[in-house]
C-alpha positions, 0 to 999 in steps of 0.5 A: 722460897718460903713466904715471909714471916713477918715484914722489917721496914730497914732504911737503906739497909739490907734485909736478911733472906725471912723478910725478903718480900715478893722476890722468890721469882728473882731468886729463882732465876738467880738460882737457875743460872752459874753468873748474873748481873743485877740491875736495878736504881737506886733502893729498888733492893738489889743487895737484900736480894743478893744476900737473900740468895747467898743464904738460899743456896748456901753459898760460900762468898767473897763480897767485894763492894764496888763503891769503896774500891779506889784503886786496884790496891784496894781491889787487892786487899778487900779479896784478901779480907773476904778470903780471910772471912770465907777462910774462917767459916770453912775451916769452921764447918770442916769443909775444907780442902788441903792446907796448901789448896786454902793457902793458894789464894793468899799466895797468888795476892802475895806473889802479884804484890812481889811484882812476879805476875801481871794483874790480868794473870794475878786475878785468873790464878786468884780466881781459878785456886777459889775452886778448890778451897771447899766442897761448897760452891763459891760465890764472888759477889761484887755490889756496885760493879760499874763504879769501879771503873773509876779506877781505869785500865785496871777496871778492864783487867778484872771485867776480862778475868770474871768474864773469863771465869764465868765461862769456866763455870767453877764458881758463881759470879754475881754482879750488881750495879744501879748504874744502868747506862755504864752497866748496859755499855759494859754487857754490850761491848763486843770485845768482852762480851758479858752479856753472853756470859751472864744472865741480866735480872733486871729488879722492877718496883712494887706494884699498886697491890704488893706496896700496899700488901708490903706495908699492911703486913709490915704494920699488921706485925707490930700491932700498929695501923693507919688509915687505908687511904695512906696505904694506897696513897703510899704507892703513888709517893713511893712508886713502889720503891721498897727503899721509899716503902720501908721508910713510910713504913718506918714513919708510920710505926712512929704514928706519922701515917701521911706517907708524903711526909718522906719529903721532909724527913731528914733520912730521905733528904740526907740519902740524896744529899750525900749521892748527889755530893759524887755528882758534878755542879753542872750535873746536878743544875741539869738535874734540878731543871729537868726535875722542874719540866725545864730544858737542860740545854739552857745550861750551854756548852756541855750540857749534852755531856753532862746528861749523858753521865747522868744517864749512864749513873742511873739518875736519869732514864730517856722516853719521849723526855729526859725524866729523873728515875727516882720518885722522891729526888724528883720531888725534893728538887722540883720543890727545892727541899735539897 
């Protein structure tokens, strides 16, 4: 991978594969295997990261989001937009194969909504016909993996089909979800088991050094400073959270340097506003009390239960204690500023 050109600090947005930072071993072990699943919470740059690797390896991709599918309908008709995309900039290159072979995707979607095949045999059909549309390698990407599981038997149905093409090698299978407990239970389940098939990239945070090389460098391009003490103070408020570091990043490039200003910023309080809003009124009481040091069994009945989904979604981790994951939603609700 080629070093970065120049630093962008993007606020839960992606960033494109030239101001990618410090990922080139990620990419790498993306590049070395055929299907892999992305973990990582919330803001530690899992999407940029994908999208980064679809431009380094050239590759043709349907991207499904996870977070947008309902039901399985809606499963449907995303496959059958991004195929329509693909479609476009293949037959732009002139890499295509047959007409009949580019139309066989769209002809399994409408057979399947005709009633004349099963959605397990639907998916391994759609899947397979993706092998043969272009001389490039084709990539499905799905974001946001684990939540589709909300949609129920239907969830099973397309986890039996990826794992089934993942061991056919005929296309890339990337997934990614920041929801690590449910990831962890989907990879080790020995009815399916997709941790034989896919090889799990784990995304950490920046360390002391990179946060502040992160962040000098992305100052450095614009033109503009701040004080070093803020610099490596950054590190300390953001624990190396490239989401966290983009909008201190952000911030100082409107001359507002102290980087324990994320607290207040709006930006910040409305991204954990908005994730918090999925989240039950018991769950987030559990999260407030753990976020103070307090016990979550005060809460009574349930409690237990309510923490484990929390430990499933990603919010919370368990060492010695229940601690919250994300540095700056443990602060803003330990100072009740959401």
């Amino acid at each position: 991978m080629e070093s970065v050109k120049r630093i962008k600090f993007s606020f839960n947005k992606p960033v494109s594969y030239t101001y990618l930072y410090d990922r080139s071993d990620e990419i790498k072990k993306l590049s070395e295997t055929e299907s892999a699943f992305l973990l990582g919470p919330l803001g530690i740059g899992k999407t940029s990261l994908l999208k980064s690797y679809l431009i380094h390896k050239k590759c043709s991709a349907l991207w499904i989001n996870g977070e947008r599918i309902r039901n399985f309908n809606a499963f449907i008709n995303s496959l059958k937009r991004q195929y329509g995309e693909l479609l476009k900039n293949i037959l732009a290159k002139k890499e295509s194969g047959p007409l009949s072979e580019l139309n066989a995707p769209l002809l399994e979607i409408e057979s399947y909504k005709e009633g004349k095949s099963d959605r397990y045999t639907f998916l391994n059909n759609f899947l397979d016909e993706l092998t043969f549309i272009s001389d490039q390698k084709i990539c499905l990407v799905i974001d946001d993996f684990t939540q589709i599981r909300k949609i129920g038997l239907a969830f099973l149905d397309i986890s039996r089909s990826i794992y089934k093409a993942s061991k056919k090698r005929k296309i890339n299978i990337l997934l990614a979800s920041s929801e690590l407990g449910y990831a962890k239970e989907i990879l080790e389940k020995k009815d399916l088991p997709l941790e034989k098939a896919f090889s799990v990239l784990t995304l950490k945070p920046f360390g002391l050094e990179d946060s502040a090389d992160f962040l000098s460098k992305g100052l450095e391009g614009y033109g503009v400073s701040c004080p070093k003490k803020y610099i490596g103070d950054s590190y300390y408020v953001s624990e190396g959270f490239p989401l966290w570091l983009s909008l201190i990043g952000l911030r100082m490039l409107e001359g507002k340097c102290n980087p324990e200003g994320i607290y207040t910023d709006r930006r910040a309080q409305l991204f954990w506003v908005e994730k918090m809003t999925r989240l039950s009124v018991k769950e987030k009481y559990i999260l407030r009390l753990i976020a103070k040091g307090e016990s979550y069994r005060s809460v009574g009945p349930h409690s237990r239960r309510a923490l484990i989904s929390l430990i499933r979604r990603g919010y919370i981790i368990k060492n010695k204690q229940e601690e919250i994951v994300d540095p700056v939603l443990q602060y803003l609700l330990k100072m009740e500023l959401i």
